[in-house]
C-alpha positions in Angstrom: 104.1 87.9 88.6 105.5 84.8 89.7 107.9 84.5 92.4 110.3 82.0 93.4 112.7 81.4 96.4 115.1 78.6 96.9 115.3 76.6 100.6 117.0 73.7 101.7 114.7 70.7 102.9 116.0 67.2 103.9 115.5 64.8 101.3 114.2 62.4 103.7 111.2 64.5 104.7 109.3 63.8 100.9 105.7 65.3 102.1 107.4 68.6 102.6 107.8 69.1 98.6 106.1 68.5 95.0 108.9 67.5 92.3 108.5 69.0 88.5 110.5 67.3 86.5 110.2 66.7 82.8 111.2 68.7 79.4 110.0 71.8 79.9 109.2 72.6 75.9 111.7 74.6 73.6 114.7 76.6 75.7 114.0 79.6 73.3 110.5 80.2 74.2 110.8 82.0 77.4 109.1 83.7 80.1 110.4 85.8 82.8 110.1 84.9 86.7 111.4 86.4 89.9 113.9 84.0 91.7 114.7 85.5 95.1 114.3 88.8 93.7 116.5 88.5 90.6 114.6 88.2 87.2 115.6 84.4 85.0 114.4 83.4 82.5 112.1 80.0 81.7 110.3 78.1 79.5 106.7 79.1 78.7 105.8 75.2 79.8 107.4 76.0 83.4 106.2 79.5 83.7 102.1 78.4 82.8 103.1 75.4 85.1 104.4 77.7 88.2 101.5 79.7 87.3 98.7 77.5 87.8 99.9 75.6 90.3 100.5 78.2 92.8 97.6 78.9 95.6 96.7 82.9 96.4 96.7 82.3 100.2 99.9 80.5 101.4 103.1 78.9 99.4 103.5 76.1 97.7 106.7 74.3 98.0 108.2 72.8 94.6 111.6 70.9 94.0 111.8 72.1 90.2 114.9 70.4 88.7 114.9 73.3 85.7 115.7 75.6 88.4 117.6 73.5 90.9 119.7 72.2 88.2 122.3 73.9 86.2 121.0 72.9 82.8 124.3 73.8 81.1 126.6 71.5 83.5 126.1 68.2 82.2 127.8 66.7 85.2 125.0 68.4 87.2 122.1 67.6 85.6 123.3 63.4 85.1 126.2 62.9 88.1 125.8 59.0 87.2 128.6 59.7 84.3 126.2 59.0 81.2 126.2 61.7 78.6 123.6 63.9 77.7 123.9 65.2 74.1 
């Protein structure tokens, strides 16, 4: 299973992270995933991308905006102003 917990790192401190960003595929094609022990759901793209990107013998730390983000607050996911349809 994959399993996910959320920190807090300084922004300015870049090495510490990967970033995922992109469209992760279509929203009602999920997969389930642990997030600090509560099950979400994801997309199949993020879940096969969580999946082989982790490592077996120590963590992996990932700044994934489809989980960081509230997808359904536009203000959240663009706090420039422009809409997102």
């Amino acid at each position: 299973p994959i399993n996910v917990h959320l920190e807090h790192f300084p922004l300015d401190n870049s090495s510490a992270y990967e970033a995922l960003s992109y469209v992760w595929g279509e929203p009602s094609e999920t997969e389930t995933i642990s997030l600090d022990r509560q099950e979400i759901k994801v997309t199949l793209n993020l879940e096969s991308a969580l999946r082989h990107l982790r490592r077996g013998d120590s963590d992996k730390v990932l700044w994934i905006d489809a989980i960081y983000i509230d997808q359904n607050n536009n203000r959240e996911r663009n706090p420039y102003g422009h809409r997102i349809g």
